[in-house]
C-alpha positions in Angstrom: -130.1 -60.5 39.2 -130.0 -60.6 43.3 -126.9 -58.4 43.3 -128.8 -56.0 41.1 -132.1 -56.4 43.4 -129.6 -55.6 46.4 -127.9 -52.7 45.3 -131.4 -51.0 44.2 -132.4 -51.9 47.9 -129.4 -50.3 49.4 -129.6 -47.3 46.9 -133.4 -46.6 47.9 -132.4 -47.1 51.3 -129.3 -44.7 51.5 -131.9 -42.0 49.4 -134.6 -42.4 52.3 -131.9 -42.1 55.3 -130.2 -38.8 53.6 -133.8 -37.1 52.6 -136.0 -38.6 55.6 -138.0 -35.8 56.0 -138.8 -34.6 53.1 -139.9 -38.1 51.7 -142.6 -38.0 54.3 -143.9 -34.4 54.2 -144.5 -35.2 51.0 -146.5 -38.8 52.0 -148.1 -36.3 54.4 -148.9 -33.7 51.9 -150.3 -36.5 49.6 -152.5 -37.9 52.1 -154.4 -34.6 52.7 -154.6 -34.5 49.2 -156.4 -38.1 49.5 -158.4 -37.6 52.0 -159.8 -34.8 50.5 -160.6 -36.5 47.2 -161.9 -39.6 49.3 -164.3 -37.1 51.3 -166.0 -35.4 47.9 -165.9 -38.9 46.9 -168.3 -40.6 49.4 -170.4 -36.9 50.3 -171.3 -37.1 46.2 -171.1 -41.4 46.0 -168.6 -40.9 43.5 -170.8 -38.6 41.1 -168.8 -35.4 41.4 -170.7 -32.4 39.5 -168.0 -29.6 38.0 -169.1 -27.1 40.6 -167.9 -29.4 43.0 -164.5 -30.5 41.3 -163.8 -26.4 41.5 -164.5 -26.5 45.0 -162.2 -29.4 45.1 -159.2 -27.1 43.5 -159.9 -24.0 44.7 -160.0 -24.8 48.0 -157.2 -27.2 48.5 -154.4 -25.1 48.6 -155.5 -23.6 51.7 -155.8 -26.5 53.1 -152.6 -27.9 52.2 -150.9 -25.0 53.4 -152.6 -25.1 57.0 -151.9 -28.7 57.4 -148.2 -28.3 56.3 -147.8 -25.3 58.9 -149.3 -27.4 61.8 -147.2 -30.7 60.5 -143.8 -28.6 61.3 -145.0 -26.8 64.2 -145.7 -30.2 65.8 -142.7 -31.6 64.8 -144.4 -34.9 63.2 -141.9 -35.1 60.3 -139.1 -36.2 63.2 -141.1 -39.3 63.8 -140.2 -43.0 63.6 -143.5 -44.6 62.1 -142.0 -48.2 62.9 -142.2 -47.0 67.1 -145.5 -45.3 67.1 -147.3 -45.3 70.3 -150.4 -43.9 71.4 -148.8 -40.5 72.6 -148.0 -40.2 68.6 -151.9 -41.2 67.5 -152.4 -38.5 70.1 -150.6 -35.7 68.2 -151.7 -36.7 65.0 -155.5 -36.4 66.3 -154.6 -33.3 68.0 -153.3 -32.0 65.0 -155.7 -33.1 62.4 -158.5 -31.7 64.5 -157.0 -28.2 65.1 -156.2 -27.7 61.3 -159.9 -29.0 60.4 -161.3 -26.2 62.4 -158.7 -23.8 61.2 -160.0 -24.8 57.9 -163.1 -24.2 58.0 -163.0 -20.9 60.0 -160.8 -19.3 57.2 -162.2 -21.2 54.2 -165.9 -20.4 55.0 -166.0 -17.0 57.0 -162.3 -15.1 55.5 -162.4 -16.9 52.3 -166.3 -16.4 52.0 -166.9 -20.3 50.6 -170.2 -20.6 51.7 -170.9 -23.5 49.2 -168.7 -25.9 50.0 -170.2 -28.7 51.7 -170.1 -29.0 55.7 -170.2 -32.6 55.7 -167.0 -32.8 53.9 -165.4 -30.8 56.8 -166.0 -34.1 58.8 -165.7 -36.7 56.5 -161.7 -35.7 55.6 -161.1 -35.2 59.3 -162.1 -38.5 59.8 -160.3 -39.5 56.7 -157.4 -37.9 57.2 -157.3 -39.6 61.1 -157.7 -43.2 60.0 -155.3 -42.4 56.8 -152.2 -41.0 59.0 -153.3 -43.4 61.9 -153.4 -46.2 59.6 -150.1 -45.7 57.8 -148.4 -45.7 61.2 -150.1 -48.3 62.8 -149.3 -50.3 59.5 -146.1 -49.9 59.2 -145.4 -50.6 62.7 -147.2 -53.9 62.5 -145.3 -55.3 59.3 -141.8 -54.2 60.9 -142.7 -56.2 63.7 -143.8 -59.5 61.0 -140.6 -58.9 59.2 -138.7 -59.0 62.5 -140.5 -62.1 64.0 -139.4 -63.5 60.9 -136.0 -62.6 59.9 -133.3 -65.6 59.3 -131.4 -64.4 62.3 -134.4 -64.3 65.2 -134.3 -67.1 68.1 -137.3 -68.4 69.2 -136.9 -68.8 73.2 -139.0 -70.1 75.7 -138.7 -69.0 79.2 -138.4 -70.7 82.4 -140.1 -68.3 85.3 -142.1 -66.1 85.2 -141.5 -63.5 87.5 -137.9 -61.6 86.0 -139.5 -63.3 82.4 -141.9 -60.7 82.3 -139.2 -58.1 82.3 -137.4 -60.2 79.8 -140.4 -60.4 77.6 -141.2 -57.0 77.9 -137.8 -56.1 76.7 -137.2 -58.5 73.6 -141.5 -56.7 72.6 -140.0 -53.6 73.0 -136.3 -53.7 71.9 -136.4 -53.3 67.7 -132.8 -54.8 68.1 -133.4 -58.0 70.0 -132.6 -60.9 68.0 -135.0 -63.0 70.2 -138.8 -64.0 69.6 -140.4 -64.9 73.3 -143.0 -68.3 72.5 -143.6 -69.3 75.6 -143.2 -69.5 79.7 -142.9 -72.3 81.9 -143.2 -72.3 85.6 -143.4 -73.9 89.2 -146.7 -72.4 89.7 -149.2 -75.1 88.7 -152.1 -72.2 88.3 -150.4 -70.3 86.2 -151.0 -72.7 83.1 -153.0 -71.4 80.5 -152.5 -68.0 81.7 -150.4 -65.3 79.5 -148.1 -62.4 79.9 -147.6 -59.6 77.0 -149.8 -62.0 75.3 -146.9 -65.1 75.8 -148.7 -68.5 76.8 -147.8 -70.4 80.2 -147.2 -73.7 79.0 -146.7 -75.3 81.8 -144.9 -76.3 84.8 -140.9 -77.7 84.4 -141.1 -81.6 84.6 -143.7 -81.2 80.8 -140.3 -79.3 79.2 -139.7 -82.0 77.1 -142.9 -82.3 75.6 -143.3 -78.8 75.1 -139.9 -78.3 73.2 -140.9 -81.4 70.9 -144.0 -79.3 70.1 -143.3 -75.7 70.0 -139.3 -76.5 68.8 -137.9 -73.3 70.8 -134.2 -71.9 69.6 -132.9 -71.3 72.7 -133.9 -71.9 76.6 -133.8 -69.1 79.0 -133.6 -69.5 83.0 -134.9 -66.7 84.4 -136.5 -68.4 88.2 -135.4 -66.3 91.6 -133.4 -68.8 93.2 -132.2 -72.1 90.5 -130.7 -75.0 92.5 -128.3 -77.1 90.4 -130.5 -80.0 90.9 -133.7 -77.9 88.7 -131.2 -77.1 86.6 -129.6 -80.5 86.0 -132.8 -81.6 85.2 -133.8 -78.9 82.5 -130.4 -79.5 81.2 -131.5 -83.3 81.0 -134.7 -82.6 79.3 -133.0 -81.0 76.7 -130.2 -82.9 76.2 -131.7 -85.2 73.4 -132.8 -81.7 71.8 -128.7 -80.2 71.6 -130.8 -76.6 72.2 -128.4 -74.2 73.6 -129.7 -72.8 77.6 -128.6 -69.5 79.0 -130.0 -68.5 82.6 -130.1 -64.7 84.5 -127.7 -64.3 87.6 -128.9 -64.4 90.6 -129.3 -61.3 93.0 -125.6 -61.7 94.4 -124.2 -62.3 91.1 -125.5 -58.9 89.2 -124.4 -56.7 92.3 -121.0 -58.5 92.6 -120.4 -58.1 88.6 -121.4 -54.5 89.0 -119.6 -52.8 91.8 -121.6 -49.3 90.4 -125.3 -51.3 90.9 -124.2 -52.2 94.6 -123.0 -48.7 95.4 -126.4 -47.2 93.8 -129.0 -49.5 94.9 -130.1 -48.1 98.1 -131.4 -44.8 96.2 -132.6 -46.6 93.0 -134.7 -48.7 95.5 -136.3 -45.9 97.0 -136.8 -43.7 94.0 -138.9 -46.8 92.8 -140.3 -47.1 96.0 -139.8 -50.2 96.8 -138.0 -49.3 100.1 -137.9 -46.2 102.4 -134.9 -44.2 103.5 -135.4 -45.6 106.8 -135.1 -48.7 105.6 -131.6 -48.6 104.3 -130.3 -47.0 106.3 -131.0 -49.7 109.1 -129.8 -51.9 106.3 -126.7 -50.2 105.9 -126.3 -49.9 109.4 -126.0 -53.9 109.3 -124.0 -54.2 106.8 -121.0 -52.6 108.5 -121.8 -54.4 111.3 -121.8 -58.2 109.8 -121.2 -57.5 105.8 -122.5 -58.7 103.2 -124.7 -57.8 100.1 -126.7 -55.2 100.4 -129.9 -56.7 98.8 -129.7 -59.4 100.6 -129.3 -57.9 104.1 -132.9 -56.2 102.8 -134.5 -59.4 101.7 -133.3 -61.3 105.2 -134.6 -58.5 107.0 -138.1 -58.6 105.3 -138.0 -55.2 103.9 -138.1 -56.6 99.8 -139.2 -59.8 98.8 -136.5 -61.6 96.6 -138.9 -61.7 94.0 -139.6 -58.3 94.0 -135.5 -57.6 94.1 -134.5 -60.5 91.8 -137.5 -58.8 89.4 -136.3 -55.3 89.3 -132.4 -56.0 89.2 -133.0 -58.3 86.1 -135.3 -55.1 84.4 -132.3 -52.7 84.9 -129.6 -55.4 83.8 -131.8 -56.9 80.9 -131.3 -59.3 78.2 -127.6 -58.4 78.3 -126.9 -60.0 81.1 -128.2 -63.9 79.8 -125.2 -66.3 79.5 -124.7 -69.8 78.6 -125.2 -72.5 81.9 -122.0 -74.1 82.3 -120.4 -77.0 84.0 -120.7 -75.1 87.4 -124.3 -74.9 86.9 -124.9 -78.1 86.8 -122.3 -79.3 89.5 -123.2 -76.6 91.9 -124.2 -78.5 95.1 -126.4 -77.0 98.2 -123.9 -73.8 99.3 -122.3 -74.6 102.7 -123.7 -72.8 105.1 -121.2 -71.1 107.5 -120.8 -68.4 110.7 -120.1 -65.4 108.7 -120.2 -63.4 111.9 -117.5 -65.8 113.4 -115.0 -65.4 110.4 -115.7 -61.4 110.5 -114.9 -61.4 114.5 -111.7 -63.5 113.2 -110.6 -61.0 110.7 -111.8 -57.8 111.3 -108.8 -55.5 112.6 -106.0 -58.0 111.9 -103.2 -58.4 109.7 -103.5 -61.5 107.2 -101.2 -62.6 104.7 -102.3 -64.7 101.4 -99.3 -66.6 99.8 -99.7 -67.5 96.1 -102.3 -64.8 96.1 -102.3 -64.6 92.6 -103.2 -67.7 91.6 -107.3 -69.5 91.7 -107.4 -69.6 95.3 -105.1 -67.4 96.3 -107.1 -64.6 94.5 -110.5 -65.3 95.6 -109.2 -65.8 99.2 -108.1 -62.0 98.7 -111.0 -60.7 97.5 -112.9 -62.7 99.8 -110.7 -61.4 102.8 -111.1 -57.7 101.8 -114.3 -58.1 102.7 -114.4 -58.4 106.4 -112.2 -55.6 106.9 -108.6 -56.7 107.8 -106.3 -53.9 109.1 -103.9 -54.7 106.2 -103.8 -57.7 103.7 -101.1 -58.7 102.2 -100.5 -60.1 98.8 -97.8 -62.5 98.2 -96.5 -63.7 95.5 -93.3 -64.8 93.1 -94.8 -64.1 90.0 -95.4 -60.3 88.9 -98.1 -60.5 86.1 -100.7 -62.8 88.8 -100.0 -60.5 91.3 -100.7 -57.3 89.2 -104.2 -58.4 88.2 -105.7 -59.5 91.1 -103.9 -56.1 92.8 -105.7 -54.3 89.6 -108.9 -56.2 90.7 -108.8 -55.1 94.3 -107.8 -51.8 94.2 -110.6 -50.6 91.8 -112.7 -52.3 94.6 -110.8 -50.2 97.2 -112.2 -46.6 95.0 -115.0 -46.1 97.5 -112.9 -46.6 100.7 -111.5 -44.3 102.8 -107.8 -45.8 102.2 -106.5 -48.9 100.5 -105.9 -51.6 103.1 -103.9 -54.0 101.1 -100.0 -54.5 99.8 -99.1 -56.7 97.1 -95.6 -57.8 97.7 -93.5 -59.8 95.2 -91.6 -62.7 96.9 -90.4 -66.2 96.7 -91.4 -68.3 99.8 -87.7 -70.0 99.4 -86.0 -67.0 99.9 -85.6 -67.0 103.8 -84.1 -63.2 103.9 -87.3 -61.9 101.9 -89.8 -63.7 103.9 -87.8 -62.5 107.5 -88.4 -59.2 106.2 -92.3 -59.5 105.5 -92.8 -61.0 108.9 -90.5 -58.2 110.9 -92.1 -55.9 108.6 -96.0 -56.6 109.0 -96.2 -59.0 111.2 -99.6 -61.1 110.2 -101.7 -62.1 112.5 -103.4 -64.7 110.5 -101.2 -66.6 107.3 -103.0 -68.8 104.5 -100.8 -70.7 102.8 -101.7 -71.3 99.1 -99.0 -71.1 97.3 -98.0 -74.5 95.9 -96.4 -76.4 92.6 -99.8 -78.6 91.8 -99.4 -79.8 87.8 -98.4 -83.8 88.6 -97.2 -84.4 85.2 -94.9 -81.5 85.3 -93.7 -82.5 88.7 -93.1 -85.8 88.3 -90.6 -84.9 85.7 -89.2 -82.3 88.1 -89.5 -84.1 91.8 -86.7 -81.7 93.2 -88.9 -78.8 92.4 -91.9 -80.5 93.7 -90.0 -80.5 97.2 -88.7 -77.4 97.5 -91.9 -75.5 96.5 -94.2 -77.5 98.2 -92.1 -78.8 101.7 -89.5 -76.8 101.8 -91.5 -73.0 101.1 -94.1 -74.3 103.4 -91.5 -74.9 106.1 -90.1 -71.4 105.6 -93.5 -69.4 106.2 -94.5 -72.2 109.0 -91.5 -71.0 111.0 -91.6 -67.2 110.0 -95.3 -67.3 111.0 -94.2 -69.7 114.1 -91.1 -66.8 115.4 -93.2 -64.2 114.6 -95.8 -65.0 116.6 -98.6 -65.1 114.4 -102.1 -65.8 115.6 -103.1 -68.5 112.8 -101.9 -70.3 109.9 -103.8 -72.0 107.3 -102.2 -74.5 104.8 -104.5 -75.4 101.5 -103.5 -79.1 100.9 -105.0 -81.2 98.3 -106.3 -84.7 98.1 -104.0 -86.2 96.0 -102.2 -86.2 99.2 -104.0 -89.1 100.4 -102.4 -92.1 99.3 -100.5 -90.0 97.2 -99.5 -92.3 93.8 -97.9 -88.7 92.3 -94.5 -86.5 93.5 -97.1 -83.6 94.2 -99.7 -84.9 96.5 -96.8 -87.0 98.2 -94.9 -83.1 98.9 -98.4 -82.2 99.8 -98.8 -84.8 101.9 -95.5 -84.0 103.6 -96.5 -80.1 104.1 -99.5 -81.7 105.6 -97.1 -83.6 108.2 -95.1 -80.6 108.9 -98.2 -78.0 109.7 -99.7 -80.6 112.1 -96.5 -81.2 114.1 -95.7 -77.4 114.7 -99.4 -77.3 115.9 -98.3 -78.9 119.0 -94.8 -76.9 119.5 -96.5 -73.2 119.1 -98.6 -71.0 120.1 -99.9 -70.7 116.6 -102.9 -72.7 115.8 -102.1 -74.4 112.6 -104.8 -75.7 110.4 -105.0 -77.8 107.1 -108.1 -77.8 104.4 -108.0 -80.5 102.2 -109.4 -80.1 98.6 -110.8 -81.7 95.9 -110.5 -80.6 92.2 -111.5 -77.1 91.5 -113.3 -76.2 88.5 -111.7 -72.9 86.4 -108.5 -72.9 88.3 -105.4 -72.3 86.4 -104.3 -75.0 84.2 -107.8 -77.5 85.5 -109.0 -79.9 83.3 -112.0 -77.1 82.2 -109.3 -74.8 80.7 -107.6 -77.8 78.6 -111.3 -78.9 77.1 -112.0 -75.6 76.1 -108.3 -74.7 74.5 -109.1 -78.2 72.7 -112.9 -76.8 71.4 -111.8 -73.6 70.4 -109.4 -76.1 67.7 -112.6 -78.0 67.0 -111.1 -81.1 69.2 -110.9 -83.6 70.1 -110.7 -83.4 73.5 -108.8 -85.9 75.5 -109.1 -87.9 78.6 -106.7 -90.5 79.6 -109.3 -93.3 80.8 -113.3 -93.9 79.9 -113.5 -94.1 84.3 -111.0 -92.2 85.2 -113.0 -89.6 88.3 -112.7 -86.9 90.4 -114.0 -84.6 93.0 -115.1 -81.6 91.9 -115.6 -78.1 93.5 -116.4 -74.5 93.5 -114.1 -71.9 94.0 -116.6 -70.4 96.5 -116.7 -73.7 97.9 -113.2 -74.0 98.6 -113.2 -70.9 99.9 -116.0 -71.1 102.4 -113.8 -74.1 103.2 -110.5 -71.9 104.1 -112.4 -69.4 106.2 -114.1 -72.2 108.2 -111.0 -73.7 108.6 -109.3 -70.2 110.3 -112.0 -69.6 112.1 -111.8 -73.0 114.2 -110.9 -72.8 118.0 -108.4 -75.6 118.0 -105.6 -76.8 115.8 -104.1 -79.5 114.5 -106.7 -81.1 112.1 -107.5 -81.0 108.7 -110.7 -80.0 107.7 -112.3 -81.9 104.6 -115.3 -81.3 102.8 -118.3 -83.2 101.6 -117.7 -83.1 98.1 -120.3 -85.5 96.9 -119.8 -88.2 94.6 -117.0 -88.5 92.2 -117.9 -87.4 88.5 -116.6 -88.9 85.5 -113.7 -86.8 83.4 -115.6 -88.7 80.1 -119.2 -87.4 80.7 -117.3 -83.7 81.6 -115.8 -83.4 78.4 -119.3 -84.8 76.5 -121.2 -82.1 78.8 -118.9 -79.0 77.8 -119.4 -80.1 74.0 -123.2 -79.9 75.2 -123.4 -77.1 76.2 -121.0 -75.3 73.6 -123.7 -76.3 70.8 -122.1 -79.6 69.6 -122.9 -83.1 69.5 -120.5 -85.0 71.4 -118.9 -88.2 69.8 -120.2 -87.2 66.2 -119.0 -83.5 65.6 -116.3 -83.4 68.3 -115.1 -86.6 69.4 -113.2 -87.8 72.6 -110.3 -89.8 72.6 -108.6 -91.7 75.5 -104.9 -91.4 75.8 -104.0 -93.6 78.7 -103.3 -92.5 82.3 -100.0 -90.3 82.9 -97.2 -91.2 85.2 -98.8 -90.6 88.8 -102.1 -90.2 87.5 -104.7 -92.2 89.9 -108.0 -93.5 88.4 -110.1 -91.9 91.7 -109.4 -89.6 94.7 -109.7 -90.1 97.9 -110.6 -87.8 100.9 -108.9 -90.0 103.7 -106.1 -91.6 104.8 -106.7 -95.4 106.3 -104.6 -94.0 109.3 -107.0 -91.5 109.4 -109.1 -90.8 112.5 -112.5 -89.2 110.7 -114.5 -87.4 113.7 -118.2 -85.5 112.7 -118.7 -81.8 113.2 -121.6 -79.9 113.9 -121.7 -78.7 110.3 -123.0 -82.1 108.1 -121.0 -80.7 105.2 -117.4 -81.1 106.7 -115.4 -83.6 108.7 -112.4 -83.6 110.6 -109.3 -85.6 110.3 -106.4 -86.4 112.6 -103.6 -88.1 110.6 -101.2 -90.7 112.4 -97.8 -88.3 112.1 -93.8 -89.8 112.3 -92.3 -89.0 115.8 -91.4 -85.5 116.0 -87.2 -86.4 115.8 -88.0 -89.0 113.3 -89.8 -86.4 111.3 -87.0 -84.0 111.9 -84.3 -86.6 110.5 -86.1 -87.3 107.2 -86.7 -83.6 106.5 -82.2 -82.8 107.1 -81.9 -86.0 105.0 -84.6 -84.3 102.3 -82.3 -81.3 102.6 -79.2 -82.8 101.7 -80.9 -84.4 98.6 -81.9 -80.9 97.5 -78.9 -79.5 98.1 -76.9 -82.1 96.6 -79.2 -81.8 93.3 -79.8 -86.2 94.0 -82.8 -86.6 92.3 -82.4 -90.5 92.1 -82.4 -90.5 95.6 -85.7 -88.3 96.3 -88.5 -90.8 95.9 -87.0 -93.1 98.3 -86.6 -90.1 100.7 -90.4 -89.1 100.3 -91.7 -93.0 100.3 -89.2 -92.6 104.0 -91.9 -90.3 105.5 -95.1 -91.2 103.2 -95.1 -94.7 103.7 -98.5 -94.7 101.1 -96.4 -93.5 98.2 -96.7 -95.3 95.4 -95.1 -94.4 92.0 -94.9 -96.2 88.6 -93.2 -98.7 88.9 -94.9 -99.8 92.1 -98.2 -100.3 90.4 -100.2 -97.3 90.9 -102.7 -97.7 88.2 -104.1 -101.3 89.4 -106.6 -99.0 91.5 -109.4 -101.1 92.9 -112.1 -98.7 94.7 -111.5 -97.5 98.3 -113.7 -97.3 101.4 -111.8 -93.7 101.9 -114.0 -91.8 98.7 -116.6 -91.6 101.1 
């Protein structure tokens, strides 16, 4: 019977769509006819003499035919009733009231009707307004009901209320939005009991939890100006007992940099809603060449937009499109390092840098970081073609609006000696950041010859094309798994670490190391393995219930790099505050979170024991380590305690010959020769007891 009910539906539907307009002429045409009757109707209080019935016929024609004329001159058949507005009730009265006195100029002075009764001339205007008015209005209203209720609407409730509005204001207006706006919440303790597009202000953030339990809300939306992770971490705590799915807006920065069109535009579509003046930006632009940056924000810094007022009109041209999921960066994001964007600019503006592994995490965002601040040429290296193709994709569409591209990607392998002699003699950078490494530990401790010629050996062979080629700067991205390194990689690490420092003091290059912690999203990080393992429906694995790590940003780590090549001195390594260590358990029972599942009961965790060179925590300093403060509370500075340079130089031949002679029983005890802290397997590595080094 419901397939038969259906199909009738769909028929009558199909019908209406092909033969739109004239289904309603005719409920046009029948409601003149209506309101006519209706008007006779009240003028006699139902008691219609035969006299009057004739008027009734006779007459009605005429009008018919001069209501139908102005109904197609005014084009009402082409409208929507479900959107009517009041420019529509507009044109209806318009309409009704010129073929009314049409009406009665033909019908009583050409027609000669002098009988028929004037008060029915007003009565089925009136009729006829509240009739085709009414109909409208009515159907308007119950497609509305029937969205607000339809099995596939969301009810959300809104955190902020200054881009909400705009929010709420769209999902009102938008027949298509899926989403029914019940509430706000906000900072703003005056705001309670206030509403907006007739939405109630609940409340202010810490009463979230009571609120949900009472107005049970679909979804959550952030949509505040500026969200630190902490406000977030604890909206995400408040509904963690609730499993209710939270999305958030970008921030001002994150809409321009996902639309490289909005950026380019936003000067004029500021001033045409006159928000700024020309003047304005162009003083604004006028900074921006000078020290970079964001557009918008080099407007709200210099007072000429609030960031309300920006954050408010970017989210109304970007809309509901634009929502996405919080994720695990949302709620790790720590206070963003501050640094001297001017210094970095003065470093690399005009100069020749090179980015090795340039097509992998940090490689990548280094390059599009670096493209930034204007270097005379960057170059892109990097052994593996498909890497280097996208992020050269990636850069080059960046590149459209510039007077010439500025960049080179450049396929090489840091082992080859001959190819890298040729990309120095050729280009001769100025400044070098070294990030291309080996860094899976499993894989490598299966494969510790690889580990060392990757990881010592390529370093070595940019350290001394950058050293004869007189380059101005080199930057090496180590890791810190090379503190008391208990793995192959963060021992080679640790050895690349060695070897960067001692050329420091031989060379006129300043040589630099950064030191960093696990970065979330990078190729092959923990993140990308828990998601592969939801998309099968789990479970996901971890190797121990406390097994830790740090944990940072990309934008983090790059802050980091720049900071680093920016330093006047050489011969440290640079290490930042990465907080404390977070459990890999309560990562993997957070991503189920915040994917919509319940973690333990529809997709479970297992533990499958730690892998060879695995540690249980990281540390961020060696206890040979001398640890010295900078003038930046987010970073310190290390000096390691190094082997004598010939001593150095005699493990390294010895390292050589191993490599050369394929002896891969012999490498660990080479590597444990100049990292005295190594620790494999069989020494015991997984008997961790904490450290004073995890800061």
């Amino acid at each position: 019977m419901n397939i038969i009910n259906n199909q009738l539906i769909e028929a009558f539907k199909d019908f209406f769509i092909k033969n739109r307009r004239v289904v309603v002429t005719t409920i046009h045409i029948l409601q003149v006819v209506l309101a006519n009757y209706l008007a006779f109707l009240l003028r006699f209080e139902i008691a219609l003499s035969s006299s009057y019935v004739n008027q009734l016929v006779h007459s009605l024609p005429i009008l018919l035919v001069i209501r139908f004329v102005l109904y197609l001159q005014a084009g009402m058949y082409k409208d929507l009733w479900r959107y009517s507005s009041i420019s529509d009730m507009i044109s209806i009265i318009r309409t009704v009231s010129i073929g009314s006195v049409v009406f009665f100029i033909i019908n009583r002075y050409f027609v000669g009707n002098v009988l028929y009764p004037p008060s029915v001339y007003v009565l089925e205007w009136i009729l006829l307004l509240f009739i085709s008015c009414g109909t409208r209005l009515f159907i308007r209203v119950c497609f509305k009901k029937y969205r607000n209720f339809r099995s596939s609407t969301k009810k959300i409730l809104i955190i902020g209320t200054i881009a909400g509005e705009a929010i709420v204001r769209e999902m009102k207006n938008n027949p298509k939005s899926s989403y029914i706006p019940i509430g706000f919440m906000d900072e703003d303790p005056y705001k309670k009991g206030l509403e907006i597009h007739g939405v109630p202000i609940f409340g202010q953030i810490d009463t979230l939890e009571s609120v949900i339990k009472k107005q049970k809300p679909d979804e959550i939306l952030i949509s505040m100006v500026s969200t630190d992770s902490k406000t977030i971490k604890s909206i995400y705590d408040q509904c963690k007992p609730f499993n209710i799915p939270i999305k958030k807006l970008p921030g001002i920065n994150d809409i321009l940099v996902g639309n490289i069109s909005v950026e380019a535009r936003l000067g004029q579509r500021l001033i045409d809603a006159n928000l700024v003046s020309q003047t304005q930006i162009q003083e604004a632009l006028a900074l921006q060449k000078k020290e970079g940056g964001m557009l918008g924000s080099i407007l709200v810094k210099s007072g000429y937009i609030k960031e309300e007022e920006l954050f408010s009109y970017l989210t109304e041209q970007s809309g509901i499109s634009r929502m996405k999921p919080i994720s695990l960066e949302d709620l790790i994001q720590r206070e963003q390092v501050r640094y001297d964007i001017q210094s970095v600019r003065e470093f690399i503006e005009g100069k020749t840098v090179m980015v090795t592994g340039a097509g992998g995490s940090i490689g990548s965002e280094l390059c599009r970081q670096l493209i930034k601040y204007n270097p005379a040429h960057l170059l892109l290296y990097e052994r593996y073609e498909n890497s280097l193709f996208h992020i050269d994709h990636e850069l080059t569409r960046f590149a459209e609006n510039r007077e010439k591209k500025n960049f080179t990607p450049v396929i090489g392998d840091m082992l080859d000696k001959r190819n890298l002699e040729y990309v120095f003699s050729t280009h001769r950078p100025q400044i070098v950041f070294h990030a291309a490494a080996h860094k899976h530990v499993p894989l490598l401790e299966q494969n510790p010859l690889e580990a060392v010629k990757n990881n010592v050996f390529g370093t070595k062979n940019v350290i001394e094309a950058a050293v004869k080629y007189n380059a101005e700067s080199f930057v090496l991205i180590s890791s810190d798994k090379a503190v008391n390194p208990t793995s192959t990689m963060g021992a080679t690490k640790r050895i690349a670490e060695f070897l960067t420092i001692a050329m420091n003091a031989f060379s006129t290059t300043k040589f630099s190391t950064v030191r960093f912690g696990n970065v979330l999203g990078s190729n092959g990080s923990v993140i990308k393995i828990f998601e592969e393992q939801l998309q099968r429906g789990g479970p996901l694995t971890v190797t121990h219930p406390e097994i830790k790590r740090f944990f940072m940003l990309i934008p983090e780590a790059i802050q980091l790099v720049l900071m680093a090549a920016a330093l006047k001195k050489g011969g440290e390594i640079l290490v930042l505050d990465m907080g404390e260590q977070i459990k890999i358990v309560e990562l993997a029972e957070n991503l189920i979170r915040l994917s919509g599942f319940i973690p333990h009961k529809e997709i479970k965790v297992e533990f499958t024991g730690l892998r060879p060179g695995e540690k249980l925590y990281e540390e961020l300093f060696d206890k040979s380590e001398q640890v010295i403060s900078t003038l930046h509370e987010k970073f310190w500075l290390t000096i390691p305690d190094t082997p004598s340079l010939r001593e150095f130089n005699n493990h390294i031949a010895e390292l050589e010959r191993i490599v050369r002679d394929n002896a891969i029983d012999e490498v660990v005890s080479a590597i444990k020769d100049i990292v005295p802290s190594f620790k494999c397997d069989s020494d015991g590595v997984n008997d961790q007891s904490p450290s004073q080094n995890t800061r």
